[in-house]
C-alpha positions in Angstrom: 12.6 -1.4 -78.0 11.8 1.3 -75.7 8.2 -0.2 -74.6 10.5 -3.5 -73.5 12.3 -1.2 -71.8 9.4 0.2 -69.5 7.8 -2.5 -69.1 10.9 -4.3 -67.7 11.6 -1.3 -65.5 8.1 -1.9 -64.4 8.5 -5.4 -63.4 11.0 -4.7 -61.4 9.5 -1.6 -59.0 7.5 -4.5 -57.1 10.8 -6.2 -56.3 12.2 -2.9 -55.2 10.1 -2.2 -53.1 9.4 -5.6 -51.2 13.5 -5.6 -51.1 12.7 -2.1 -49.1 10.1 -3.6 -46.9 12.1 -6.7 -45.9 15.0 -4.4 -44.9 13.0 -1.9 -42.9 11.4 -5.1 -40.9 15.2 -6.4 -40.8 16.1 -2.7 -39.4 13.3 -2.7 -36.7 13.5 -6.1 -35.7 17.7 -5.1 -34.8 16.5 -2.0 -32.7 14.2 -4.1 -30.8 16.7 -6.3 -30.1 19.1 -3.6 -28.9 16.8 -2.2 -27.0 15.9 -5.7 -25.2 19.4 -6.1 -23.9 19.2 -2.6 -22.6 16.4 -3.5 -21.0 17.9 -6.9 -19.3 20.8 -5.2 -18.2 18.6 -2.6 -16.7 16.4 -4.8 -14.9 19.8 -7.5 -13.9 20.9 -4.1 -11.7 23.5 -2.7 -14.2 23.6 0.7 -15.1 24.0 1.3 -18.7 27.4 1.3 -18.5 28.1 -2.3 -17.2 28.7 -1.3 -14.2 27.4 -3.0 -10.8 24.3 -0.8 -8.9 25.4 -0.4 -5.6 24.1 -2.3 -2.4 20.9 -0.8 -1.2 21.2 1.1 2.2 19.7 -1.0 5.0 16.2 0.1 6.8 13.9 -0.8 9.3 9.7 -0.9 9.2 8.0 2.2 10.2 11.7 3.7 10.1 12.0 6.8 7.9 14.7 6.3 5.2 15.9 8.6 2.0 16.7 7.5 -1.2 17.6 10.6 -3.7 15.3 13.1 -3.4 12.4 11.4 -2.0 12.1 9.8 2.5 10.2 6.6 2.7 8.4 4.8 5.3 7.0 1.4 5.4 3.8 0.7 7.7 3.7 -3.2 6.6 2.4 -5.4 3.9 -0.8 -7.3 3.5 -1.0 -10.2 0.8 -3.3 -12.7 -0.5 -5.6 -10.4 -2.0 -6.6 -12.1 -5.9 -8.4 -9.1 -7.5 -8.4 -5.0 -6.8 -10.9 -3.4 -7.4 -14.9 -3.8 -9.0 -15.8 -6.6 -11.3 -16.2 -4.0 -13.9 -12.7 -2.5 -13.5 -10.5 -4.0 -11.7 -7.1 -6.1 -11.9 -7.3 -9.9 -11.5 -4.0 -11.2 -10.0 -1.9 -13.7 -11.9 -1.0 -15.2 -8.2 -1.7 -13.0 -5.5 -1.5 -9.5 -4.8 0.6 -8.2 -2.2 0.4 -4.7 -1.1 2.8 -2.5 0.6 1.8 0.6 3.0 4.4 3.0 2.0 4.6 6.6 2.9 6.5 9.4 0.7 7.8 12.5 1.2 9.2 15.1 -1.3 12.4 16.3 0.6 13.5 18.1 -2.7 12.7 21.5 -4.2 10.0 20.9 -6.9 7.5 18.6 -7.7 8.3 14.6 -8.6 6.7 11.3 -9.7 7.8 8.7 -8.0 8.9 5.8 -10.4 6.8 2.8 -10.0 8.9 0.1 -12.2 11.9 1.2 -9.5 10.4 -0.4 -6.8 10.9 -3.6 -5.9 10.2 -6.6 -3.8 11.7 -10.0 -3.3 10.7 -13.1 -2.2 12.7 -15.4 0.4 14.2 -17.0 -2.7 16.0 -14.3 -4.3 12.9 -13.7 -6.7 12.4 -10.2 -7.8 8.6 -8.5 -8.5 8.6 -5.0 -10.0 5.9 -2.8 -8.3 2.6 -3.4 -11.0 1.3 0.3 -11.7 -1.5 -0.3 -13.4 -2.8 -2.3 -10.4 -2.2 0.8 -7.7 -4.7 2.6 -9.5 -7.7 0.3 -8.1 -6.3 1.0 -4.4 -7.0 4.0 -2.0 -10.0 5.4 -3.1 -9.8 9.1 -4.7 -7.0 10.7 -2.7 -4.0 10.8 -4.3 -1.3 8.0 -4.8 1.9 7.8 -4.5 2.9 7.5 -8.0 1.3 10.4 -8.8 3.0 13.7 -8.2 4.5 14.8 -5.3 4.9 18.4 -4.8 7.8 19.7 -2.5 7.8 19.2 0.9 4.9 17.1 0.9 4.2 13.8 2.2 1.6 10.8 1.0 0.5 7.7 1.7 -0.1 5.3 -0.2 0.3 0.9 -1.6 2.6 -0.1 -3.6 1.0 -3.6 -5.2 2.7 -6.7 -6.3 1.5 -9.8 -7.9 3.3 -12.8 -7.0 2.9 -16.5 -7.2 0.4 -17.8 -4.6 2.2 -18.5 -1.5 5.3 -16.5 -2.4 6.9 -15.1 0.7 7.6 -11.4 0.3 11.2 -10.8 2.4 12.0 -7.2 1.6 11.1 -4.5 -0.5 13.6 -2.0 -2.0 12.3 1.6 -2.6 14.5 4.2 -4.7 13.9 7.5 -6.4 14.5 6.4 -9.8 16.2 3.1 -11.4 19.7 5.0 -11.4 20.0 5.6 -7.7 21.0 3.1 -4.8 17.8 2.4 -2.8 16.8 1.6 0.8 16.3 -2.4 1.6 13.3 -2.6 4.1 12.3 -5.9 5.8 8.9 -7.2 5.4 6.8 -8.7 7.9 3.1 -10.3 6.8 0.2 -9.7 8.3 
């Protein structure tokens, strides 16, 4: 009797532990999920809390504006460009790129990164396009970028890059210290 036993106990260890599996994936699957609508309510200009980010402060072009602990300037914008970079590494745009000429300065009292995914631009029709990091790294040359780090007191200049559909009027662009604080709205002119 006992060898039934085991062996039924055996039989059911596979059933156990695919019971396991399926609720770990189940598990997993609910986090990313969570995390998602985090992430939309982020990105929709709600703070975690629900409640509404503030109105970005009004600027001008080549006007210096601050936002946290960081001044801005904006020089212009350039667009139509479709790849940055060589052949061999490089960035293809999915439309074209646009690219900002923005100038930093640290007016705090230690070093920061300014956040690329917190700027953004938009487009005569409301559209919103997040600043594309990975693309800012095949502009400039070898000095250093802005969304590297900034020591305090000192000032860079640099392009913030965004890929937009072809044709896709670029209106403003909104620069902030981080995702949590209330921005400067610049006007964009092309060139």
């Amino acid at each position: 009797m006992s060898n039934l036993r085991r062996r039924d106990a055996r039989s059911l260890w596979p059933w156990i532990a695919g019971g396991l599996a399926v609720a770990m994936i189940a598990a997993l699957i609910a986090l990313f999920a969570v995390l998602g609508v985090i992430a939309n309510r982020l990105s929709a200009g709600l703070g975690a809390g629900g409640s509404p980010r503030q109105e970005a402060v009004g600027g001008r072009l080549h006007e210096v504006v601050a936002d946290g602990g960081f001044q801005f300037s904006v020089a212009g914008m350039r667009c139509g460009a479709r790849r940055l970079g060589s052949d061999d590494f490089g960035q293809r745009a999915r439309g074209e790129f646009c690219l900002v000429a923005v100038t930093v300065r640290n007016i705090g009292t230690r070093p920061e990164i300014l956040d690329g995914a917190a700027q953004t631009a938009y487009a005569a029709d409301g559209s919103a396009f997040v600043s594309e990091v990975g693309a800012a790294m095949y502009v400039g040359g070898r000095r250093p970028g802005i969304l590297e780090r900034i020591d305090a007191g000192a000032r860079v200049r640099g392009t913030l890059v965004f890929d937009v559909p072809r044709g896709t009027r670029l209106t403003s662009i909104v620069l902030r210290d981080s995702v949590r604080t209330r921005g400067v709205r610049i006007p964009l002119a092309r060139a």
